[in-house]
PQR file with spaces between the fields and no chain letter, atoms N, CA, C, O and H, PARSE charges and radii, in Angstrom:
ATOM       1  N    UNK     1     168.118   74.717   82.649 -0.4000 1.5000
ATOM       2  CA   UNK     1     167.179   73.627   82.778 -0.0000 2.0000
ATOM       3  C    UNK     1     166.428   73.455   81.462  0.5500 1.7000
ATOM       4  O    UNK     1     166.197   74.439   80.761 -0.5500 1.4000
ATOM       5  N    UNK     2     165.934   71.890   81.012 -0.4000 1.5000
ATOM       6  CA   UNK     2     165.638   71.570   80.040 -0.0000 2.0000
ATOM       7  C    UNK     2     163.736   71.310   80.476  0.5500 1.7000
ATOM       8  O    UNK     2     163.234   71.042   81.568 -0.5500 1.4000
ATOM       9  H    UNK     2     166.121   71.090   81.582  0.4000 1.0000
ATOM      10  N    UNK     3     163.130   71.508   79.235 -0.4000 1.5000
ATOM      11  CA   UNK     3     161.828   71.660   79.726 -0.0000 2.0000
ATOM      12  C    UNK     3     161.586   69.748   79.065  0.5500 1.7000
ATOM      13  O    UNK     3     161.966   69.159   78.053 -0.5500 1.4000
ATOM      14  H    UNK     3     163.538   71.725   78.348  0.4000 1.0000
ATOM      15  N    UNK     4     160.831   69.376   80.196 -0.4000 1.5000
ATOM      16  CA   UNK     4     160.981   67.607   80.304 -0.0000 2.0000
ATOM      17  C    UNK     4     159.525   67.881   79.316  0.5500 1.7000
ATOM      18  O    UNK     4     158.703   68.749   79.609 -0.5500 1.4000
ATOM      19  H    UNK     4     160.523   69.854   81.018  0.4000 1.0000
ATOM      20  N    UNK     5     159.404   67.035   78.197 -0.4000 1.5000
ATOM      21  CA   UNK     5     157.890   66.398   77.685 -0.0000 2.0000
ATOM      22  C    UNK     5     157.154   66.031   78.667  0.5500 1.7000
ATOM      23  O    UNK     5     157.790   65.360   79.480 -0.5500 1.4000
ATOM      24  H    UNK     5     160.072   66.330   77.959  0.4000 1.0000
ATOM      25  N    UNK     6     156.028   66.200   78.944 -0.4000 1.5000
ATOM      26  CA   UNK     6     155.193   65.086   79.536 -0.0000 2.0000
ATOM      27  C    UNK     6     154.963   65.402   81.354  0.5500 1.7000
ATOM      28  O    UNK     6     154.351   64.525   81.963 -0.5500 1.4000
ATOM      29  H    UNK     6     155.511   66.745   78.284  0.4000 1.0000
ATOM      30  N    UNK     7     155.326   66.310   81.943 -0.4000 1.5000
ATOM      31  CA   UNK     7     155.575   66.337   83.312 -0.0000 2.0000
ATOM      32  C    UNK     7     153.956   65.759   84.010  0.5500 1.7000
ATOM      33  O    UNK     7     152.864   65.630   83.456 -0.5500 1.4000
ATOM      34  H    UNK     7     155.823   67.023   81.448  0.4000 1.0000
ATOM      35  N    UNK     8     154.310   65.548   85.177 -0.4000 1.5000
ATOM      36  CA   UNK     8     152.641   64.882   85.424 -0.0000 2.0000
ATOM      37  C    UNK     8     151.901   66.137   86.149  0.5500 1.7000
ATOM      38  O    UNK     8     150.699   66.009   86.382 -0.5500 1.4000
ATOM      39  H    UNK     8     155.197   65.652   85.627  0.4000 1.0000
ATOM      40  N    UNK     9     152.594   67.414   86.540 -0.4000 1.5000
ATOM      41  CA   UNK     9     151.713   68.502   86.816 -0.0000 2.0000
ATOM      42  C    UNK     9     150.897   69.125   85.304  0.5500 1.7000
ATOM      43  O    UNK     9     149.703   69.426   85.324 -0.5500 1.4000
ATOM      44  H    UNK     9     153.571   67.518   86.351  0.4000 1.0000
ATOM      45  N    UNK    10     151.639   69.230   84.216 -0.4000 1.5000
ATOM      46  CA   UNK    10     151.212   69.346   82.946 -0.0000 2.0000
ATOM      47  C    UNK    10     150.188   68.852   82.814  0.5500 1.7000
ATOM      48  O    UNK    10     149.206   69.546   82.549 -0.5500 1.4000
ATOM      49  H    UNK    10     152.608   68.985   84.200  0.4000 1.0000
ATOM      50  N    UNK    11     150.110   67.628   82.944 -0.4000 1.5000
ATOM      51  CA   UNK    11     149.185   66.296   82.280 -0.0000 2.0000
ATOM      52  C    UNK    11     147.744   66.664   83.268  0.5500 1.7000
ATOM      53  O    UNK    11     146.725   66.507   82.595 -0.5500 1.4000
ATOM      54  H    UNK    11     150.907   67.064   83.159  0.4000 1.0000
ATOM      55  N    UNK    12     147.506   67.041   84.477 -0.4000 1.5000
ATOM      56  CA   UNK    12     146.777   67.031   85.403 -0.0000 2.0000
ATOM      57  C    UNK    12     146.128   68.137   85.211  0.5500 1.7000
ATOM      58  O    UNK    12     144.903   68.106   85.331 -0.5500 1.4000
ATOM      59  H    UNK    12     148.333   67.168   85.025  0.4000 1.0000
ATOM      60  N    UNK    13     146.872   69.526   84.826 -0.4000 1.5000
ATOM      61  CA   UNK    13     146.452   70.303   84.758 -0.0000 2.0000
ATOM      62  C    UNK    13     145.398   70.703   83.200  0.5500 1.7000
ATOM      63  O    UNK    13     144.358   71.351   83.082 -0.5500 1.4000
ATOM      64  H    UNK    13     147.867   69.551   84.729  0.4000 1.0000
ATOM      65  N    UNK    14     146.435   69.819   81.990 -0.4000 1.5000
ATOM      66  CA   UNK    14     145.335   69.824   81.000 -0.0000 2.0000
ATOM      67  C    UNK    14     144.053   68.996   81.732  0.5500 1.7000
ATOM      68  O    UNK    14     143.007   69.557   82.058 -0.5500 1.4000
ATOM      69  H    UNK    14     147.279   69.292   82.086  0.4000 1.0000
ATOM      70  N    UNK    15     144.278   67.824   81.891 -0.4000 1.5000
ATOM      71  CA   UNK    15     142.979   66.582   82.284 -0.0000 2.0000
ATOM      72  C    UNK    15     142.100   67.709   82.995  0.5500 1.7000
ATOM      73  O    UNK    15     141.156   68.149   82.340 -0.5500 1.4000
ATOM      74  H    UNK    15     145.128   67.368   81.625  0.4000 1.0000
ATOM      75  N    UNK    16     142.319   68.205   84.246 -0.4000 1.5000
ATOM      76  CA   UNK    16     140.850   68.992   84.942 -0.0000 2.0000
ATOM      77  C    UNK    16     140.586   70.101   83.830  0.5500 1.7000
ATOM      78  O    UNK    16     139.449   69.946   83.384 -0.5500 1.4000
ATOM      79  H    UNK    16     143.087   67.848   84.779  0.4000 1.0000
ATOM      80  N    UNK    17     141.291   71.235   83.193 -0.4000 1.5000
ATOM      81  CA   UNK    17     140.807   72.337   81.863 -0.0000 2.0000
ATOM      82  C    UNK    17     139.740   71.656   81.422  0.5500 1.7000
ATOM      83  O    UNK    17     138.570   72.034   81.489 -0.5500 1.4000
ATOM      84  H    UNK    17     142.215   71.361   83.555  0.4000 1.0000
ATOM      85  N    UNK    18     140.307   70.236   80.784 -0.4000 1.5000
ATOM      86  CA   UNK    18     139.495   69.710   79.907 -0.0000 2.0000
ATOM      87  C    UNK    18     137.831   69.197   80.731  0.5500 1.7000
ATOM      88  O    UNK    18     136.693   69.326   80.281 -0.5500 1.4000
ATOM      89  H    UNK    18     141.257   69.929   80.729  0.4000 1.0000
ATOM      90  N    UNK    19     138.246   68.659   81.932 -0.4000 1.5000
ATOM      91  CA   UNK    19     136.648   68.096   82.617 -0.0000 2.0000
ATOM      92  C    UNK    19     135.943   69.509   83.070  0.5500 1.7000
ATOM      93  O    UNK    19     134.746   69.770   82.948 -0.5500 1.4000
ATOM      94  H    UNK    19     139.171   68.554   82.298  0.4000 1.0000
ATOM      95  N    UNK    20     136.919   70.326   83.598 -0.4000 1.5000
ATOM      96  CA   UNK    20     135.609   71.543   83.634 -0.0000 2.0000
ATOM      97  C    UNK    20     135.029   72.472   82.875  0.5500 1.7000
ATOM      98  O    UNK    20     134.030   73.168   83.053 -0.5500 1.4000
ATOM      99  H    UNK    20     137.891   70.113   83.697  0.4000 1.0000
ATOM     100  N    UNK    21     136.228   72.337   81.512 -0.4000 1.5000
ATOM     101  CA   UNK    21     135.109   72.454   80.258 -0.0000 2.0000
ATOM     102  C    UNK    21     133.674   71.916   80.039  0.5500 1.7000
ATOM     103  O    UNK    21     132.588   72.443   79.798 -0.5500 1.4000
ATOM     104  H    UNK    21     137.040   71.771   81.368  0.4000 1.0000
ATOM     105  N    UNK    22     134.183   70.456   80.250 -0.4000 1.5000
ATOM     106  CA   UNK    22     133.381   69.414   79.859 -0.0000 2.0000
ATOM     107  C    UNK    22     132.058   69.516   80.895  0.5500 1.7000
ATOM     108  O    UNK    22     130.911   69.420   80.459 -0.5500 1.4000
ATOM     109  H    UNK    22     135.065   70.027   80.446  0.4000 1.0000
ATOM     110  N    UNK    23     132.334   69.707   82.206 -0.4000 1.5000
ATOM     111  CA   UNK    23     131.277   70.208   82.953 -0.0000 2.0000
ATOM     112  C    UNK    23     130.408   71.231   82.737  0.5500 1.7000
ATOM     113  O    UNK    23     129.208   71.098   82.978 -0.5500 1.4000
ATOM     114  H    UNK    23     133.266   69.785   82.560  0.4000 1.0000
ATOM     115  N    UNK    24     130.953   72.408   82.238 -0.4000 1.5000
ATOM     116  CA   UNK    24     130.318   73.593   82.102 -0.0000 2.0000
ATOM     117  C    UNK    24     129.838   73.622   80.845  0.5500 1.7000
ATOM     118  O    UNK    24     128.780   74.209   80.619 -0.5500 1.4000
ATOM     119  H    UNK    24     131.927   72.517   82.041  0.4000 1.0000
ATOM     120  N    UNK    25     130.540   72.999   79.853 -0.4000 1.5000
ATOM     121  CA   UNK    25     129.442   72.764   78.327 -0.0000 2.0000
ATOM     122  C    UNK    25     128.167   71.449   79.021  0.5500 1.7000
ATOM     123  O    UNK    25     126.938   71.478   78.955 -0.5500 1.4000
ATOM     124  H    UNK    25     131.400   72.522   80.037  0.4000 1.0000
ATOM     125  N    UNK    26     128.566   70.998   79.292 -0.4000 1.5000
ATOM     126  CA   UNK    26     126.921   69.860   79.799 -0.0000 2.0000
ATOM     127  C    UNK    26     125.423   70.620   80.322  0.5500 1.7000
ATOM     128  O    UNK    26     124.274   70.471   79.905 -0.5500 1.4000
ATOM     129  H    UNK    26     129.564   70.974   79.345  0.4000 1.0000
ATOM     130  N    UNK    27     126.150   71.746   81.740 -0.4000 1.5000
ATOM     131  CA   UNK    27     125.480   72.200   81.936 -0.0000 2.0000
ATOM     132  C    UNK    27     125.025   73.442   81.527  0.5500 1.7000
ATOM     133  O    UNK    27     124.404   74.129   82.338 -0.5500 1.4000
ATOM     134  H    UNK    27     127.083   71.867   82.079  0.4000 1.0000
ATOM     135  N    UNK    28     125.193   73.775   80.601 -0.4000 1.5000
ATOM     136  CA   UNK    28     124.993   74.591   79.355 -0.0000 2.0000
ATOM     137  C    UNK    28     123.679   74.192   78.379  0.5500 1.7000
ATOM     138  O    UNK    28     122.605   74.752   78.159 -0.5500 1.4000
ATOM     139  H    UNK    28     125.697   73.218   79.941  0.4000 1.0000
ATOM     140  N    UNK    29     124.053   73.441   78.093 -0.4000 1.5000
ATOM     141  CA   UNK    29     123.554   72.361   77.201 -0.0000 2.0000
ATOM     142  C    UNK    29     121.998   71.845   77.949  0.5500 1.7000
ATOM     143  O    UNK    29     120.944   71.693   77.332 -0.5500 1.4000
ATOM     144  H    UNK    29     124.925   72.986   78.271  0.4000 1.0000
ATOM     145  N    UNK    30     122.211   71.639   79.417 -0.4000 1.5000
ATOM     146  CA   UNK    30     120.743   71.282   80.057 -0.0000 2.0000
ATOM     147  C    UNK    30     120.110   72.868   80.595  0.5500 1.7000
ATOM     148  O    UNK    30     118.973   72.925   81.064 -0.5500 1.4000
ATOM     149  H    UNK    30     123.067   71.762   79.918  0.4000 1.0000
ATOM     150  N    UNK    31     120.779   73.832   80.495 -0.4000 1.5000
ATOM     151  CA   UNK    31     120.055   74.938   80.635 -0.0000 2.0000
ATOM     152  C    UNK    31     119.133   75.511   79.465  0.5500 1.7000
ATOM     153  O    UNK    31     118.157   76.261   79.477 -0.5500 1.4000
ATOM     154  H    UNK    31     121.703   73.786   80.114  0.4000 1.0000
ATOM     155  N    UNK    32     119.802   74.887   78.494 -0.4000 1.5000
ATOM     156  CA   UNK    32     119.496   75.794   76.827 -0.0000 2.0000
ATOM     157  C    UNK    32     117.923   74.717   76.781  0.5500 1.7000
ATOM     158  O    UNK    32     116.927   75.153   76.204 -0.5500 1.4000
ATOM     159  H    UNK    32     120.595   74.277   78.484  0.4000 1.0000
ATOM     160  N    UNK    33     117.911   73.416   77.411 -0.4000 1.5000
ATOM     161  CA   UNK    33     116.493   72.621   77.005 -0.0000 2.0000
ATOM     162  C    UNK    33     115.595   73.172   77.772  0.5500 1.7000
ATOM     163  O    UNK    33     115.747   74.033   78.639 -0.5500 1.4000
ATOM     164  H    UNK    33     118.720   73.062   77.879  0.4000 1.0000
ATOM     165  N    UNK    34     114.618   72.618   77.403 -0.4000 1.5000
ATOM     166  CA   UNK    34     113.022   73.350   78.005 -0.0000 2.0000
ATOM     167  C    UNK    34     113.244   73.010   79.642  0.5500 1.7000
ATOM     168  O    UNK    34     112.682   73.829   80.369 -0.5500 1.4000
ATOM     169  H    UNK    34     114.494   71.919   76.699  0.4000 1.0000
ATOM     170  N    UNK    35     113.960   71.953   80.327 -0.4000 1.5000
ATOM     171  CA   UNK    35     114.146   71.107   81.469 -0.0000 2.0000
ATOM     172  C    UNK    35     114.225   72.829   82.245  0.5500 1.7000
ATOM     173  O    UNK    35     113.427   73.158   83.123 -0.5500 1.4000
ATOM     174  H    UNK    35     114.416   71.288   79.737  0.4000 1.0000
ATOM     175  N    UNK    36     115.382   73.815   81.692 -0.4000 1.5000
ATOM     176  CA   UNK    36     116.277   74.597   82.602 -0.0000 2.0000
ATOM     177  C    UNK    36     117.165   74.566   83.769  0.5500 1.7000
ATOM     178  O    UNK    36     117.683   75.524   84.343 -0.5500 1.4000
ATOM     179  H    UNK    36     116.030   73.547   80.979  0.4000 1.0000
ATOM     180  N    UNK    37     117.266   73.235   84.045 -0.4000 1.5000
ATOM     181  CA   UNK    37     117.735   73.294   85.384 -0.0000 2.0000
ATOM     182  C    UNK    37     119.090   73.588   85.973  0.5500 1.7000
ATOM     183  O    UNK    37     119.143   73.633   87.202 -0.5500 1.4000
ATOM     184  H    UNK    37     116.845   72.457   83.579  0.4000 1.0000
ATOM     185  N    UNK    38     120.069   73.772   85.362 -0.4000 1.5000
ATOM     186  CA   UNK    38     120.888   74.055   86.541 -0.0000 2.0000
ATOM     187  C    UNK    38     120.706   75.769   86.878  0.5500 1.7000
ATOM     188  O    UNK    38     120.770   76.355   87.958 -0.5500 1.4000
ATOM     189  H    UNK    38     120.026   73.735   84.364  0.4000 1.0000
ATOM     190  N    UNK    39     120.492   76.216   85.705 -0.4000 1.5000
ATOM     191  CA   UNK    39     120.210   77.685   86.086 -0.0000 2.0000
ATOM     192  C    UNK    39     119.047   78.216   86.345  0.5500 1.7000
ATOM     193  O    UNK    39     118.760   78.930   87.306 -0.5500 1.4000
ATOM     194  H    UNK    39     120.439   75.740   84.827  0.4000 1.0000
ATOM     195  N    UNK    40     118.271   77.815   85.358 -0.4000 1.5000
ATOM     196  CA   UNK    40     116.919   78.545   85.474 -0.0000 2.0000
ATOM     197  C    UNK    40     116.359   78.820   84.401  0.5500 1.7000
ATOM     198  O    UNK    40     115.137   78.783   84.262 -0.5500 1.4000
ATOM     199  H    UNK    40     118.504   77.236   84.577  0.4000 1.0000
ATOM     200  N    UNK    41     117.487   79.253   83.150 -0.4000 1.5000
ATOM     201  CA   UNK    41     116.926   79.396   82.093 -0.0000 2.0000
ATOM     202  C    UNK    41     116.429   80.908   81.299  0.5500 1.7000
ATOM     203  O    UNK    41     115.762   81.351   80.364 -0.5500 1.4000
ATOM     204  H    UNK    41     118.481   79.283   83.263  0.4000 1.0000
ATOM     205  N    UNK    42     117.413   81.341   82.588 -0.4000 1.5000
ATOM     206  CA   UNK    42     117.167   82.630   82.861 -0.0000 2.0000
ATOM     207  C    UNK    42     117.449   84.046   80.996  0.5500 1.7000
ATOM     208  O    UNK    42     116.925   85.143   80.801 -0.5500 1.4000
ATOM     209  H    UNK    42     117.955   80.981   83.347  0.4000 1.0000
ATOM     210  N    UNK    43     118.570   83.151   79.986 -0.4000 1.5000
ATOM     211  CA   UNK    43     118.706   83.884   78.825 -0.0000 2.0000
ATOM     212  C    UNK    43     119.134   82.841   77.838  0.5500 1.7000
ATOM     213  O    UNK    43     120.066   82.058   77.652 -0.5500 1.4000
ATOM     214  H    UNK    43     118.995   82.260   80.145  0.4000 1.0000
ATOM     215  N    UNK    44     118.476   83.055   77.522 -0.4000 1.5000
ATOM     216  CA   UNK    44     118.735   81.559   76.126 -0.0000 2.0000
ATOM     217  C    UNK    44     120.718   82.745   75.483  0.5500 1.7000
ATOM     218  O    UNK    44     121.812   82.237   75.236 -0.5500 1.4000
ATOM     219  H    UNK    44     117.719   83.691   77.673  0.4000 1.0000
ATOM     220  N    UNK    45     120.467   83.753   75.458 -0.4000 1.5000
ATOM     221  CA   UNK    45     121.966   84.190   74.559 -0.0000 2.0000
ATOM     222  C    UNK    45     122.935   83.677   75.507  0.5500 1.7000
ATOM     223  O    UNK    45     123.991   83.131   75.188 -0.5500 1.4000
ATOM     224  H    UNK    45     119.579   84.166   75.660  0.4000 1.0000
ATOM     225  N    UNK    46     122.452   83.913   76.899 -0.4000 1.5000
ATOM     226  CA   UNK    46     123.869   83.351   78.096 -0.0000 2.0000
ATOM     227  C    UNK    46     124.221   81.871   77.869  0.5500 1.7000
ATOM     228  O    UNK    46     125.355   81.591   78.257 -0.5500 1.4000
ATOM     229  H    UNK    46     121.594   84.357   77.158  0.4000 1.0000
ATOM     230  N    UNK    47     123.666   81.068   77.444 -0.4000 1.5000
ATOM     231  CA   UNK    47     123.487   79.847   77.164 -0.0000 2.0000
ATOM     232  C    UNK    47     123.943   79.239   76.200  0.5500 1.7000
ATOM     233  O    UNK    47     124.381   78.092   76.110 -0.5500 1.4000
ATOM     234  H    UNK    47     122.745   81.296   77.129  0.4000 1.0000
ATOM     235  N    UNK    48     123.750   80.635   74.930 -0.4000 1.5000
ATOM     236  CA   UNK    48     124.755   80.100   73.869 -0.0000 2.0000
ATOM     237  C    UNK    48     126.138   80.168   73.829  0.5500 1.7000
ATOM     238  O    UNK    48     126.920   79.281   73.489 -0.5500 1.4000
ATOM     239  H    UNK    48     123.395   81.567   75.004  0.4000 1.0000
ATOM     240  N    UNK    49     126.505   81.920   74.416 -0.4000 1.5000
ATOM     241  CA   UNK    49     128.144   82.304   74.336 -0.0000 2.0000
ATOM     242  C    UNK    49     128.288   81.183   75.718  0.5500 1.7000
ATOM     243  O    UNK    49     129.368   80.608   75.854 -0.5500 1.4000
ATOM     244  H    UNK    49     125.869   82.641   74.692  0.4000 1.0000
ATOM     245  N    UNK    50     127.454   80.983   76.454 -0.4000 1.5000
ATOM     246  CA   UNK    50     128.383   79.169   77.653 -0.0000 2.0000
ATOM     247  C    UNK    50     128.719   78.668   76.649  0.5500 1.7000
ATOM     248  O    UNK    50     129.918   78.779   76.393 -0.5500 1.4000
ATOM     249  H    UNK    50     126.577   81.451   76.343  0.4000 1.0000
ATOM     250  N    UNK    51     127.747   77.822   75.535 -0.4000 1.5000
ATOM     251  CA   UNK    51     128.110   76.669   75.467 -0.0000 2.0000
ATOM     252  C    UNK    51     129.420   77.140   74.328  0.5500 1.7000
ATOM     253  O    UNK    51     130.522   76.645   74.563 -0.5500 1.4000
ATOM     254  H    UNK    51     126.773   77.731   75.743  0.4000 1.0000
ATOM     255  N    UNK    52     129.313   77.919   73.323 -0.4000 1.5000
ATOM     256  CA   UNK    52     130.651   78.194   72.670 -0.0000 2.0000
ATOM     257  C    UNK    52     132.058   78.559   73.107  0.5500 1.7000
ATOM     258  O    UNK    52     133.101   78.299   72.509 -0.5500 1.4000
ATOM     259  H    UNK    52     128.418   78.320   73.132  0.4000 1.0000
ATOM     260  N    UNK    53     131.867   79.364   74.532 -0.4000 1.5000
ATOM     261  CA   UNK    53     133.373   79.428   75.507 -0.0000 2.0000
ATOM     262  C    UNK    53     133.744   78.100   76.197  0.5500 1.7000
ATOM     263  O    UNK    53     134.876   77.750   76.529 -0.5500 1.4000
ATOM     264  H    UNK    53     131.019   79.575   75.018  0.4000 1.0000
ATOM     265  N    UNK    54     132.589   77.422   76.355 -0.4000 1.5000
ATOM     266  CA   UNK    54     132.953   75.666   76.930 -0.0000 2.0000
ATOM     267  C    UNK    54     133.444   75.284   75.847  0.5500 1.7000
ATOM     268  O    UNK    54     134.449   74.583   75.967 -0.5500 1.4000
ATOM     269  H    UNK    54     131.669   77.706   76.085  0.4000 1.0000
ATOM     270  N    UNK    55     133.101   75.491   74.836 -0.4000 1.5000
ATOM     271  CA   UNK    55     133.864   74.356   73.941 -0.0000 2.0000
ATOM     272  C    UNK    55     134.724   74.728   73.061  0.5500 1.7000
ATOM     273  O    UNK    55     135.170   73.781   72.413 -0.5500 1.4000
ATOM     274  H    UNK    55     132.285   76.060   74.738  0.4000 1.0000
ATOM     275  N    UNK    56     135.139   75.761   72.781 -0.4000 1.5000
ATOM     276  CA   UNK    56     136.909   76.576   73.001 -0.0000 2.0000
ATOM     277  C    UNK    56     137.299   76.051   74.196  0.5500 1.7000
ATOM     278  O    UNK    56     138.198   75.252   73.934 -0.5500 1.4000
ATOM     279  H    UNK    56     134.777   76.530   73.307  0.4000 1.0000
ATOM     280  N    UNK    57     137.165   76.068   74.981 -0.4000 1.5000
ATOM     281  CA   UNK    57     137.990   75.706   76.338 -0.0000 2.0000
ATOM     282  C    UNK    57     137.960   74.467   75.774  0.5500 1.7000
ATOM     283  O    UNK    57     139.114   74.192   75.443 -0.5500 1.4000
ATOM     284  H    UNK    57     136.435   76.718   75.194  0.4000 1.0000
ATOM     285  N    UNK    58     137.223   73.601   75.505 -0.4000 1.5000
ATOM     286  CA   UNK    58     137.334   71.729   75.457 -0.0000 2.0000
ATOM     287  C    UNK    58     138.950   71.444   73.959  0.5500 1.7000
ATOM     288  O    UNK    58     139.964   70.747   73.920 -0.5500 1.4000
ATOM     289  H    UNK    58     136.286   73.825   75.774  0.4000 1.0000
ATOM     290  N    UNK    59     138.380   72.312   73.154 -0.4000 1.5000
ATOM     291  CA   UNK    59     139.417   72.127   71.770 -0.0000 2.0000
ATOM     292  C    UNK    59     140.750   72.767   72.534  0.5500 1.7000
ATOM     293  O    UNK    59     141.732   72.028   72.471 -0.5500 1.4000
ATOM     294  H    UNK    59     137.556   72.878   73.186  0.4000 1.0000
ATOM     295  N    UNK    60     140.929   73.927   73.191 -0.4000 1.5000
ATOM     296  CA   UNK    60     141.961   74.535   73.956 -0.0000 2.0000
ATOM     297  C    UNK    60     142.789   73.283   74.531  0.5500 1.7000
ATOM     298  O    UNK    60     143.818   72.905   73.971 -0.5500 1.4000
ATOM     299  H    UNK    60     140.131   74.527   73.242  0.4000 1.0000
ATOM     300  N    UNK    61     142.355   72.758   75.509 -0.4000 1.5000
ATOM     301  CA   UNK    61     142.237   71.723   76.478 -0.0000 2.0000
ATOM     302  C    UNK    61     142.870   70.454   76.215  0.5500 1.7000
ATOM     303  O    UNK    61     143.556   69.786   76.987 -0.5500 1.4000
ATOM     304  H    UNK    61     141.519   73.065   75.964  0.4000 1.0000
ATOM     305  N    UNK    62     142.491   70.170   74.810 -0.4000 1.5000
ATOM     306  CA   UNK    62     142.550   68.405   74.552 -0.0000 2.0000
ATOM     307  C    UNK    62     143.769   68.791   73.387  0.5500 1.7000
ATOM     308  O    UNK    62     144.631   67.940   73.169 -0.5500 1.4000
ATOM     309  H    UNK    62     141.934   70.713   74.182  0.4000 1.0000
ATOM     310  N    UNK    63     143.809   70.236   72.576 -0.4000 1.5000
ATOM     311  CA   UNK    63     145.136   70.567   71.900 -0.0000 2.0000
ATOM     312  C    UNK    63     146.171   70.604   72.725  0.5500 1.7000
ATOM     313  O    UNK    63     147.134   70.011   72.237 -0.5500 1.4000
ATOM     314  H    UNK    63     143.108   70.928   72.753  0.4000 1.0000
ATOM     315  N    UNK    64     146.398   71.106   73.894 -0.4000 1.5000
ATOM     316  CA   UNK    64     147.365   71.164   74.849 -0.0000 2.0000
ATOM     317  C    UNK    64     147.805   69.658   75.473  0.5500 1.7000
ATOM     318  O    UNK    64     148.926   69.216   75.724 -0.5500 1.4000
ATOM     319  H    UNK    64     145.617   71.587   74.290  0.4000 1.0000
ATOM     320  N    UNK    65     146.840   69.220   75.580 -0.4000 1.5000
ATOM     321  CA   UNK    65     146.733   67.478   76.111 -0.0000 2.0000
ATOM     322  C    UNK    65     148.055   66.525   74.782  0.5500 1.7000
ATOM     323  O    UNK    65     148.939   65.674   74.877 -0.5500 1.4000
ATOM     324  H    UNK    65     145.929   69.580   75.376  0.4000 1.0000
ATOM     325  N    UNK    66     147.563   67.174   73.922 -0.4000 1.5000
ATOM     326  CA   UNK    66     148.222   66.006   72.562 -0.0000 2.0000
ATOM     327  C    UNK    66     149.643   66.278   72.304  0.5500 1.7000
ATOM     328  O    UNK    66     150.545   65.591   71.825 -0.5500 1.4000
ATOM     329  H    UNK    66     146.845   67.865   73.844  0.4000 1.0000
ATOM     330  N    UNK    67     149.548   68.156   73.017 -0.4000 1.5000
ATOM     331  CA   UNK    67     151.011   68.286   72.970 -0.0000 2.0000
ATOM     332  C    UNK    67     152.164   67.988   74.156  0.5500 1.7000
ATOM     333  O    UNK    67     153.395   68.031   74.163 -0.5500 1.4000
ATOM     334  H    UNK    67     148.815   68.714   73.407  0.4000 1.0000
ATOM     335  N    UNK    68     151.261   67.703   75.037 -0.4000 1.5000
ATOM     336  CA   UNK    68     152.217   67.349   76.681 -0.0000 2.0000
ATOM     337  C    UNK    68     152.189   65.737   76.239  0.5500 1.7000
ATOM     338  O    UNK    68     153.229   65.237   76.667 -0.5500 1.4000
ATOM     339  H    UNK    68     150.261   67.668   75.032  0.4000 1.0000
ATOM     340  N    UNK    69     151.553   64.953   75.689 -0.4000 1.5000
ATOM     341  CA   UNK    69     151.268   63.697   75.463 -0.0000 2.0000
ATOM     342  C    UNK    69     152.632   63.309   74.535  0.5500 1.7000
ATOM     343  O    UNK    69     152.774   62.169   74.093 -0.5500 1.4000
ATOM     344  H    UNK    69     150.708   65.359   75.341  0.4000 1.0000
């Protein structure tokens, strides 16, 4: 068997990587402001290694995307 470009389980599976990156860097991002809210606000360092593993996951995500594309 030949591996097809483009399959639409591929494509689906980058698209959500990429939105729950995209989710979890946002709410990252509103934890790190004075607001705190989705967490609490509980460690400004937890907040940073979030938002830098969210967004490896987002570059991860949208590189894999360009190559099923």
């Amino acid at each position: 068997m030949q591996a097809v470009k483009g399959l639409s389980m591929e494509k689906w599976l980058c698209w959500s990587s990429l939105g729950v990156a995209g989710l979890m860097l946002l709410l990252f991002i509103l934890d790190i402001t004075p607001m705190a809210f989705p967490f609490g606000g509980l460690s400004k360092l937890v907040d940073v290694l979030g938002i830098i593993a969210s967004g490896v996951l987002v570059y991860l995500a949208f590189n894999a995307l360009r190559d099923v594309l």
